[in-house]
C-alpha positions as CSV (number, residue, x, y, z in Angstrom):
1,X,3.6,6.0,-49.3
2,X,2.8,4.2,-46.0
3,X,0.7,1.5,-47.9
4,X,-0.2,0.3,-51.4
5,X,-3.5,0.0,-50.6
6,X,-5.6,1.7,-48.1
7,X,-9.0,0.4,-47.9
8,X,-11.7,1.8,-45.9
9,X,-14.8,-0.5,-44.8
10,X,-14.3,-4.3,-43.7
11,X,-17.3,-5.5,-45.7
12,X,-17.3,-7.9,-48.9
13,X,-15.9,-5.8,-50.8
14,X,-13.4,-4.0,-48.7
15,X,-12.3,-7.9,-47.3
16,X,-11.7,-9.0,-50.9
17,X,-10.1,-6.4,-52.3
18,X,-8.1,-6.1,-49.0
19,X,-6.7,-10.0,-49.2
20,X,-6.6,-9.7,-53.0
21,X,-4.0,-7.0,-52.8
22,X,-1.8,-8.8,-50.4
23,X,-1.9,-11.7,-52.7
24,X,-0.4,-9.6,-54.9
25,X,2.3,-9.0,-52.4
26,X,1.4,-5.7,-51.7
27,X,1.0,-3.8,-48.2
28,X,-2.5,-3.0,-47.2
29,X,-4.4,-1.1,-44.1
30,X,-7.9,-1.6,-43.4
31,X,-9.7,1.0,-41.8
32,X,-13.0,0.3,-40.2
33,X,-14.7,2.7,-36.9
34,X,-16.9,-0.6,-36.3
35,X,-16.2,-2.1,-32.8
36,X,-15.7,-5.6,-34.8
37,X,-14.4,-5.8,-38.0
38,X,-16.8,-7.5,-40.6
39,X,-19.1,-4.2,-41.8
40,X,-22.7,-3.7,-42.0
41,X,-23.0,-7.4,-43.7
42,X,-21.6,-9.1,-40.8
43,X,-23.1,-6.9,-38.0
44,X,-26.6,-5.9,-39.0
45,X,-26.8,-6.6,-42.8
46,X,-26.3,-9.9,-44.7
47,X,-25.3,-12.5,-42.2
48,X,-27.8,-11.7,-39.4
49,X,-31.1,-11.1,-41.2
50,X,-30.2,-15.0,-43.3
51,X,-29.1,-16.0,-39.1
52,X,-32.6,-15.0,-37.9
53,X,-34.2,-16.3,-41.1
54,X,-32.8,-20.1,-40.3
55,X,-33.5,-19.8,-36.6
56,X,-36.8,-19.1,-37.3
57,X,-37.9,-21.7,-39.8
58,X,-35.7,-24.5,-37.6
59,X,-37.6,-23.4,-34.2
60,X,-41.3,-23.0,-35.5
61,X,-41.2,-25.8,-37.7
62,X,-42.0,-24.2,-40.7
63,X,-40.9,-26.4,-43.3
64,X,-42.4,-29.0,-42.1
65,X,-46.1,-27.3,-41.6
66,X,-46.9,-28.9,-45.2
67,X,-47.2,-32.6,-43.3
68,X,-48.3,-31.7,-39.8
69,X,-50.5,-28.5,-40.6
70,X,-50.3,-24.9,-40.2
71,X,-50.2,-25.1,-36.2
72,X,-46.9,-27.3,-36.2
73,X,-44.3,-26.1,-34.2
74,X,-40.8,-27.4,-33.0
75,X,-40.3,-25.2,-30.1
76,X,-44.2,-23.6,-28.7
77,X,-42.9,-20.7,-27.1
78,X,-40.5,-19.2,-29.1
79,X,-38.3,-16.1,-27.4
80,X,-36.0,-12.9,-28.5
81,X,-33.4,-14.9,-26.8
82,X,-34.0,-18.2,-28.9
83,X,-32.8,-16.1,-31.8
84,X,-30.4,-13.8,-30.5
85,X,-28.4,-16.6,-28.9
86,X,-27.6,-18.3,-32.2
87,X,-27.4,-14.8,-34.1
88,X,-24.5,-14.0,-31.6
89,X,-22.6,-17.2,-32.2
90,X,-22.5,-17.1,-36.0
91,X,-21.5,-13.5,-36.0
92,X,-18.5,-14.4,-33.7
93,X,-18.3,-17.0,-35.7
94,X,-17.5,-14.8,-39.0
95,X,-15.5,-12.3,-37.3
96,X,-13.0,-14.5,-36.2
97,X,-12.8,-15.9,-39.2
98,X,-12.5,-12.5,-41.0
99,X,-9.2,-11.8,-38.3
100,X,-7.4,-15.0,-39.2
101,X,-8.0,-14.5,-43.2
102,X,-6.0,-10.8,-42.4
103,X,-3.3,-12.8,-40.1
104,X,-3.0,-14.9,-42.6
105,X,-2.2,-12.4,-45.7
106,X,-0.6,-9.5,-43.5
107,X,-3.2,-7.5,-43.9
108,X,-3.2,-4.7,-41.2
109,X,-6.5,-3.0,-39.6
110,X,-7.3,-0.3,-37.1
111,X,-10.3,0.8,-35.5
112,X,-10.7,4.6,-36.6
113,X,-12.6,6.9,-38.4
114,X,-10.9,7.9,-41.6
115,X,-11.0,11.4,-43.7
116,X,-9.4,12.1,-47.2
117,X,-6.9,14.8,-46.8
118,X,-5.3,14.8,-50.3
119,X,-5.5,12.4,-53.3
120,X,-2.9,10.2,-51.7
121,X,-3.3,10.8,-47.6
122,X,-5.9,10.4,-45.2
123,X,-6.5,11.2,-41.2
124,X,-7.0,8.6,-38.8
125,X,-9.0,9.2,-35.7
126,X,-9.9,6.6,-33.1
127,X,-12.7,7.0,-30.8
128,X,-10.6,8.0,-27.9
129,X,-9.4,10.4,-29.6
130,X,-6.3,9.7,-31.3
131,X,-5.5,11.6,-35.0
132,X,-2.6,10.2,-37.4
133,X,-2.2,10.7,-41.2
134,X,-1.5,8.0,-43.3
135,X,-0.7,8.1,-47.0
136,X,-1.2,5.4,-49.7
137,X,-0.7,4.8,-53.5
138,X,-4.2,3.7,-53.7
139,X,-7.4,3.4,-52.0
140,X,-10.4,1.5,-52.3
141,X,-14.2,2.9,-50.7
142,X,-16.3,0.0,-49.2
143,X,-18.2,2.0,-46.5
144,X,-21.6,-0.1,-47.2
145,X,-24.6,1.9,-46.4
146,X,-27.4,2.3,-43.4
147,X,-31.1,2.8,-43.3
148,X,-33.0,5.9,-44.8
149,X,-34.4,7.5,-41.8
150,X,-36.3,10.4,-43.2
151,X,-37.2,13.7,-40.6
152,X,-41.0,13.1,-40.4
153,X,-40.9,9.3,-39.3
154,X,-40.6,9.2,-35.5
155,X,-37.6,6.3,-34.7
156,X,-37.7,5.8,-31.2
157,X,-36.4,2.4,-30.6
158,X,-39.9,1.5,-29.0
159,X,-42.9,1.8,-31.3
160,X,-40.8,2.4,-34.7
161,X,-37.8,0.9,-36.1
162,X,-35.2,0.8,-38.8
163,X,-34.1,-2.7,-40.6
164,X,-30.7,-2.1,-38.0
165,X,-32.9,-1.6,-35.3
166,X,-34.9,-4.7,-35.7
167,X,-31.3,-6.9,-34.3
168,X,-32.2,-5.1,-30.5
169,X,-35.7,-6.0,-30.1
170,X,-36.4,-7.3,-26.5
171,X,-39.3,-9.1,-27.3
172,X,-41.1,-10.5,-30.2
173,X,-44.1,-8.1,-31.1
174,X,-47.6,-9.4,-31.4
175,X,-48.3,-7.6,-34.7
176,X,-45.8,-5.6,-37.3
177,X,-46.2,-3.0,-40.1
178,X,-43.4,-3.0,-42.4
179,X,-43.4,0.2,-44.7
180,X,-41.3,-0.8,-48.0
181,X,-41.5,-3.9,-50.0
182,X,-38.2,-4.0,-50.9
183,X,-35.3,-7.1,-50.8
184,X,-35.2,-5.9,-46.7
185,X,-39.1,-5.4,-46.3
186,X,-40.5,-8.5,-47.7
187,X,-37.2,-10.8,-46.1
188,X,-38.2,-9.3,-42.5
189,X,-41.8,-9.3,-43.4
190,X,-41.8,-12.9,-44.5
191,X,-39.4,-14.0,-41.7
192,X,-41.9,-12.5,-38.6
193,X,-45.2,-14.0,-40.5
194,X,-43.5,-17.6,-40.3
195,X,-43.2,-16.7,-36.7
196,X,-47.2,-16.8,-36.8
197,X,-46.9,-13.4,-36.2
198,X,-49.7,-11.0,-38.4
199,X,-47.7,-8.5,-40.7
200,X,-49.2,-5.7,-42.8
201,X,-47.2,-4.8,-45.6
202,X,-47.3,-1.5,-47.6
203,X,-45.6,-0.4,-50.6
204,X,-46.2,3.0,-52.1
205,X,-45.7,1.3,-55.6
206,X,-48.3,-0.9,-57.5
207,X,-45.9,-3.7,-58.0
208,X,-43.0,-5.0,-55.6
209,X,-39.1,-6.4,-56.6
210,X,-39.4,-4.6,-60.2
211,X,-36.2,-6.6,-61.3
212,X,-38.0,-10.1,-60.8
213,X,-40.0,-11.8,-63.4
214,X,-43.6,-11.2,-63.0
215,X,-44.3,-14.4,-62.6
216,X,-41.5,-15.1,-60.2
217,X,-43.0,-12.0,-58.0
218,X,-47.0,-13.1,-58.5
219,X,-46.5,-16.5,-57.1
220,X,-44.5,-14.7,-54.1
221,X,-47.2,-12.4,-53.5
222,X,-50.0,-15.4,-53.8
223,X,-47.8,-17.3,-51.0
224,X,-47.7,-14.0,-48.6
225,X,-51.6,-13.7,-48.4
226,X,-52.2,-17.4,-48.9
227,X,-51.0,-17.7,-45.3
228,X,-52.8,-14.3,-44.1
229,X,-50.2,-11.7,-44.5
230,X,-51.8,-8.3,-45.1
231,X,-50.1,-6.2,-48.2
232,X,-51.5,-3.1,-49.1
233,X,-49.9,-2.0,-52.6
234,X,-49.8,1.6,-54.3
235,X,-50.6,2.9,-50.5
236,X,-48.7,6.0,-50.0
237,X,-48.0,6.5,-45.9
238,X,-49.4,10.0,-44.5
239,X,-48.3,9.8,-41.4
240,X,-46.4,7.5,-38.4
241,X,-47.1,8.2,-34.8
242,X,-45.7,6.0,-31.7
243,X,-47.9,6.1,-29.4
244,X,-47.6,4.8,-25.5
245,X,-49.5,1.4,-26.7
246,X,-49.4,0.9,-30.6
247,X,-47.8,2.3,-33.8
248,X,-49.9,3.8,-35.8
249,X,-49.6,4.3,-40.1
250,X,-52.1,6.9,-41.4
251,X,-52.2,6.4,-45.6
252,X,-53.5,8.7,-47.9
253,X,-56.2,7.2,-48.6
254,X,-57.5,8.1,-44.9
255,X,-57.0,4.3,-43.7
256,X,-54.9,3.4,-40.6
257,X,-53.1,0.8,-39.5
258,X,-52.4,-0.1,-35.8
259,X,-49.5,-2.4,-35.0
260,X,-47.5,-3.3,-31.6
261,X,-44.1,-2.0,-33.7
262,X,-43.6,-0.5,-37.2
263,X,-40.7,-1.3,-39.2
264,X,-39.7,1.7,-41.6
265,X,-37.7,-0.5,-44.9
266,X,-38.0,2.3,-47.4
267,X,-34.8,2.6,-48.8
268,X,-30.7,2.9,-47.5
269,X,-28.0,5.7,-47.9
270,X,-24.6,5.5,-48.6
271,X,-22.1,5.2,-45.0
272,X,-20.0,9.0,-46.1
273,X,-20.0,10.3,-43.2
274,X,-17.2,13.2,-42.9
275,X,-14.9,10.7,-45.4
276,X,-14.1,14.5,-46.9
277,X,-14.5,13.3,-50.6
278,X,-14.9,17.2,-51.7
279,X,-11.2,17.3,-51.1
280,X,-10.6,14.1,-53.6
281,X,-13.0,15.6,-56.2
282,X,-15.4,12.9,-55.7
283,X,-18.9,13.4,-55.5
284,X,-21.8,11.3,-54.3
285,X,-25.7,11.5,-55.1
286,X,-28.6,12.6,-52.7
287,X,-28.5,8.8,-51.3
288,X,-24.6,8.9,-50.7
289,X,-24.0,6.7,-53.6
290,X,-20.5,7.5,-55.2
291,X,-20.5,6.8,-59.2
292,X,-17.6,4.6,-60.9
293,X,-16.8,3.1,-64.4
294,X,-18.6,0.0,-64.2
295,X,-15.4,-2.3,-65.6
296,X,-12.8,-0.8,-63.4
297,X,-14.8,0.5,-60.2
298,X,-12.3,3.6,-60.6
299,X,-14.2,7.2,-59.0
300,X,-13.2,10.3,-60.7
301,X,-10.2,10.2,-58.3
302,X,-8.3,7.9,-60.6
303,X,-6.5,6.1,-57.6
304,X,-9.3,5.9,-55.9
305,X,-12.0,3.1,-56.4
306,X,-15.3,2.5,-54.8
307,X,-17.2,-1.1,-54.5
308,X,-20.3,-2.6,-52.9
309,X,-23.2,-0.9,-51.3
310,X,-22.3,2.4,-51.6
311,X,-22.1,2.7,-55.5
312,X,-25.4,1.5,-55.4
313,X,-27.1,-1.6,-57.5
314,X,-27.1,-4.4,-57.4
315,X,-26.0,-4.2,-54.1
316,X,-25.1,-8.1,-53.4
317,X,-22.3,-9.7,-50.8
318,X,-21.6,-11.6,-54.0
319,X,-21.0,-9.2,-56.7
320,X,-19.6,-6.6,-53.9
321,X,-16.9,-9.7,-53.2
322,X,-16.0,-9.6,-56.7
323,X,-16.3,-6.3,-57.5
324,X,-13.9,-5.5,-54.8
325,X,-11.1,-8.1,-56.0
326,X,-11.8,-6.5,-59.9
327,X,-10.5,-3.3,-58.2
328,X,-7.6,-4.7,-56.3
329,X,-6.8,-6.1,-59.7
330,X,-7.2,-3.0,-61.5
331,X,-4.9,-0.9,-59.2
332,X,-2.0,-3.5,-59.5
333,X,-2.0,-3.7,-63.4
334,X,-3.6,-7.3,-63.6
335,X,-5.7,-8.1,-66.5
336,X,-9.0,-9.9,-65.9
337,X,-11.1,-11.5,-68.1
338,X,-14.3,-9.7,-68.8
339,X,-17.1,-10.9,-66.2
340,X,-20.2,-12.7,-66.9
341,X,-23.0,-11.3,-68.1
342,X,-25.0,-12.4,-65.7
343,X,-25.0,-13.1,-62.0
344,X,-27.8,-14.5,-59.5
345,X,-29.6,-12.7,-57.4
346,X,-31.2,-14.4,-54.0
347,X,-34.1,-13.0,-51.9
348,X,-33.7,-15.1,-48.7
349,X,-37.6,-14.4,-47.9
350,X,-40.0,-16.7,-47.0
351,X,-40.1,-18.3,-49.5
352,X,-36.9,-17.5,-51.5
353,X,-37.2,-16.3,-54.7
354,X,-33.2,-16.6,-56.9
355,X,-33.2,-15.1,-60.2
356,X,-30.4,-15.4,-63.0
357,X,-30.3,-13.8,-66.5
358,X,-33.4,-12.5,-68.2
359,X,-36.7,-12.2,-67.0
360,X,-39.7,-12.9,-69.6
361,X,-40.9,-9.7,-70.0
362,X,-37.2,-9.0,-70.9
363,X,-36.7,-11.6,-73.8
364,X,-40.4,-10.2,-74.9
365,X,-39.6,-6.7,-75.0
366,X,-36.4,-7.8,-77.2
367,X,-38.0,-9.1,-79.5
368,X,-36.5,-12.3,-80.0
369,X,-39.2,-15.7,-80.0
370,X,-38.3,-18.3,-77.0
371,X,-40.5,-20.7,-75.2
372,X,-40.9,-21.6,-71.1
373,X,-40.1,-24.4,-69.4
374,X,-42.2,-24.9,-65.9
375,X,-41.7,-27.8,-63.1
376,X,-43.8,-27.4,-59.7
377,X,-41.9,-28.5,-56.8
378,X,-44.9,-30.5,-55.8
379,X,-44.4,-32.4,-58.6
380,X,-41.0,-33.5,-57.8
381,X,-40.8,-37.1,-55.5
382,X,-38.6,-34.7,-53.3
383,X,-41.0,-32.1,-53.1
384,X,-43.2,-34.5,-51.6
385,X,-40.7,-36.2,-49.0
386,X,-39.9,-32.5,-47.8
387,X,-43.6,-32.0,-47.7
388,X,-43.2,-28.7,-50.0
389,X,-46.4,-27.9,-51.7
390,X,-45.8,-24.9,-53.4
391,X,-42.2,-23.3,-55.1
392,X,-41.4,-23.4,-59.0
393,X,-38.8,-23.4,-61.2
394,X,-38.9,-21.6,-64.7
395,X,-37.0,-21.7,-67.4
396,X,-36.6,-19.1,-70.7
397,X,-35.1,-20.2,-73.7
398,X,-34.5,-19.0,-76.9
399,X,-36.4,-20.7,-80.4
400,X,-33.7,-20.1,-82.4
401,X,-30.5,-20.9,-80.4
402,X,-32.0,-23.2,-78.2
403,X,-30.1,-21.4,-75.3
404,X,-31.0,-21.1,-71.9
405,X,-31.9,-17.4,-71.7
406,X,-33.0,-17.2,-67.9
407,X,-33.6,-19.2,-64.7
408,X,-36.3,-18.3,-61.8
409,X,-37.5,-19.8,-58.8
410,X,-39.5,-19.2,-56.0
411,X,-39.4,-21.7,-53.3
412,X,-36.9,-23.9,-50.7
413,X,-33.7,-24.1,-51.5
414,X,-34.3,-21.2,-54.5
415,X,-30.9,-20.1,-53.5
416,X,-28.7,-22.9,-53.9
417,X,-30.6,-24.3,-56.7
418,X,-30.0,-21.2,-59.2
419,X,-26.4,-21.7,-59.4
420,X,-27.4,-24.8,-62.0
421,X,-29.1,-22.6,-64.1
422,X,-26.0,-19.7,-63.9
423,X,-23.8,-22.1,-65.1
424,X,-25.5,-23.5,-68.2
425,X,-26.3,-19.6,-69.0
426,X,-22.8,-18.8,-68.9
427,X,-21.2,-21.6,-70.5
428,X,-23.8,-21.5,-73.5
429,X,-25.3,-24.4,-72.9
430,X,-29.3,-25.2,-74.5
431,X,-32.3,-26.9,-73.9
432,X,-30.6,-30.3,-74.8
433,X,-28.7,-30.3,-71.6
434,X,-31.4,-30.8,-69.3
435,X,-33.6,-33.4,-72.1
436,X,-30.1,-35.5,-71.9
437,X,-28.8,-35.2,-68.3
438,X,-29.2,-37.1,-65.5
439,X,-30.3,-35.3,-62.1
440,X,-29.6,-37.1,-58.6
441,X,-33.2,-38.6,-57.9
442,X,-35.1,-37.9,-55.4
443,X,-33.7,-33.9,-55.5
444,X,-35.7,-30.5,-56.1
445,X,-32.7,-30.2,-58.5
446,X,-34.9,-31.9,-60.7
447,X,-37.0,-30.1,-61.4
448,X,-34.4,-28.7,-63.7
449,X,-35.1,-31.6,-66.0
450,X,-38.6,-31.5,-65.6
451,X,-38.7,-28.3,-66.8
452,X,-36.6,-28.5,-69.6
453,X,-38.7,-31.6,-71.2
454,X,-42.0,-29.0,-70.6
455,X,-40.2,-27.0,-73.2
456,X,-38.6,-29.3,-75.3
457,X,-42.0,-30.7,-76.2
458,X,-43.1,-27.5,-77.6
459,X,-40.0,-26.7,-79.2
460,X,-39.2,-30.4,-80.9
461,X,-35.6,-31.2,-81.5
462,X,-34.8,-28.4,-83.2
């Protein structure tokens, strides 16, 4: 074999399991047909919608709206250029360091457009051209995926848009329709409205970001009209049609809705392409997602894994990272511990809503009697400093173990501040910790106290 590992996609999970392998001292190829290495994350996923995001709220002054009123602003006249200049520099930024983490390890990586010719060879063809064959021992899928672009929505570049798209605009638009409330809907939504920009939202569903705690998603959807966003729930779209001025959304219900541009979020398919995985044995679903035992990440090629994006939830940079280096692992005979239970989840909207274990109607529908903890950020000395005045943390925990069951929050800094809450799920820890801890004061961190005295007085000493 040429290599030991042969992994195709430079995203989180193809980087880790890619650098993971050559810690193990074995000889690895990455194969990407980007122009950069770094995969959808880096290029038009993960890193540039949270780059935009923090341009955004820096430049128009957002977080600080809650002292100086709703019509503060940093810079007045905000441009396409103000946000793709610092978009550009942090994506050079993480390609760079992406090639030095390769140098470093010995990891090799060409440009090329891969195809599975057997269960232990693949083709190699570069854009110019150029075929080879290559074989390997074992090889690891980490293709990502791209937008659903269904036949009957008109993409023009113009009037209507995918999420990838959105990363060439030349201008900012005036108004915007996004069709999907999804993680990618309500982040670009959000991230456009805090531009002051007026944003209809529809959703064919009732209810938005299922796998959130109601309460969690409630406050969210308070926040979005609270500051005049537009969201138009269980709305089925008819019809899109670009025309030479406007976008226009026909629903079912005969309404229409006329916006400058019209972002199409509804869903993403799996990156195949012409990968050949009939010729493997593997097979994918109608959204290109390839199935794999969920300990392992093994296909039914048995030297063949499949990580990240493309095998479908939860679709994270962070679990993809790990669940790439849990295949490396696997493939090289290295025992691992058995993972967590539970991992966080971040929404980098605006605000950001973190999530980690159970949601409430979860621990209800089990069964099991537990009690809530609350804390308002407002009520927090830091809160006020930062000038936040709305955001919440919650807390589940369980009657009779007294153990933290779950941890949600909406609000700044919901992100960073979950990983508090991860640990004490994960290392058993109870009520008690937060009554008997000490938090830095003034921090939102805090609030983590806060809340855990709201349910310690309902639940006594236990």
């Amino acid at each position: 074999m040429d290599y030991d590992m042969l992994v195709i996609g430079s995203g989180p999970s193809g980087r880790r399991a890619a650098v993971q392998s050559a810690k193990l001292g074995k000889s690895v190829l990455v194969v990407d047909r980007g122009r950069r290495l770094g995969g959808v994350s880096v290029h038009t996923g993960t890193i540039p919608s949270k780059t935009l995001r923090e341009t955004v709220l820096n430049l128009s002054g957002w977080r600080e709206r809650g002292f100086y009123g709703r019509g503060y602003r940093v810079k007045q006249d905000i441009s396409i250029g103000d946000l793709v200049e610092r978009l550009h520099k942090t994506l050079d930024h993480e390609v760079e360091v992406l090639q030095h983490q390769f140098m470093r390890n010995a990891v090799k990586s060409v440009r090329a457009t891969a195809k599975f010719l057997g269960p232990n060879k693949l083709s190699l063809t570069t854009d110019n051209g150029d075929y080879s064959e290559v074989g390997f021992a074992n090889a690891l899928i980490a293709v990502g995926t791209r937008p659903h672009r269904p036949r009957d929505v008109p993409f023009d570049k113009i009037r209507v848009f995918d999420s990838d798209e959105m990363l060439e605009l030349d201008h900012l638009p005036r108004t915007l329709t996004v069709i999907g409330a999804g993680v990618i809907g309500v982040e670009y939504a959000t991230i456009f409205s805090a531009l002051d920009v007026p944003v209809t939202l529809v959703e064919p569903r009732n209810t938005i970001l299922d796998f959130v705690d109601r309460e969690i998603v409630d406050d969210f959807i308070h926040q979005m009209r609270d500051r005049g966003m537009t969201i138009r729930l269980g709305s089925t779209v008819k019809e899109i049609a670009s025309k030479p001025d406007y976008a226009e959304v026909t629903l079912a219900d005969g309404r229409t809705i006329r916006s400058e541009i019209v972002l199409y979020a509804a869903g993403r398919s799996g990156n195949l392409g012409t990968l050949g995985l009939d010729v493997v044995g593997i097979e994918a679903d109608s959204r290109g997602r390839i199935k794999v035992d969920p300990q392992t990440f093994q296909t039914s090629a048995p030297n063949i894994y499949a990580t990240g994006d493309v095998i479908g939830f939860p679709s994270l940079a962070s679990t993809s990272m790990e669940q790439g280096r849990v295949a490396a692992c696997h493939a090289f005979g290295v025992t691992l511990p058995p993972p967590p239970e539970t991992f966080p989840y971040g929404i980098y909207a605006v605000p950001e809503i973190s999530t980690v274990g159970q949601s409430e109607e979860q621990v209800r529908e089990s069964g099991a009697a537990y009690e809530v903890g609350v804390a308002r950020f407002r009520e927090t000395s830091r809160g006020h400093i930062m000038g936040v005045n709305t955001g919440f943390l919650k807390l589940l925990f369980s009657v009779e173990t007294r153990r933290l069951l779950g941890a949600h929050i909406v609000g700044e800094g919901a992100t960073e501040l979950i990983h508090i809450g991860q640990a004490v799920i994960n290392l058993g820890g109870t009520v008690d910790f937060f009554v008997n801890n000490t938090f830095n004061y003034p921090t939102l961190a805090e609030a983590y106290k806060i809340a855990g005295l709201d349910a310690w007085n309902r639940m006594g000493r236990g």
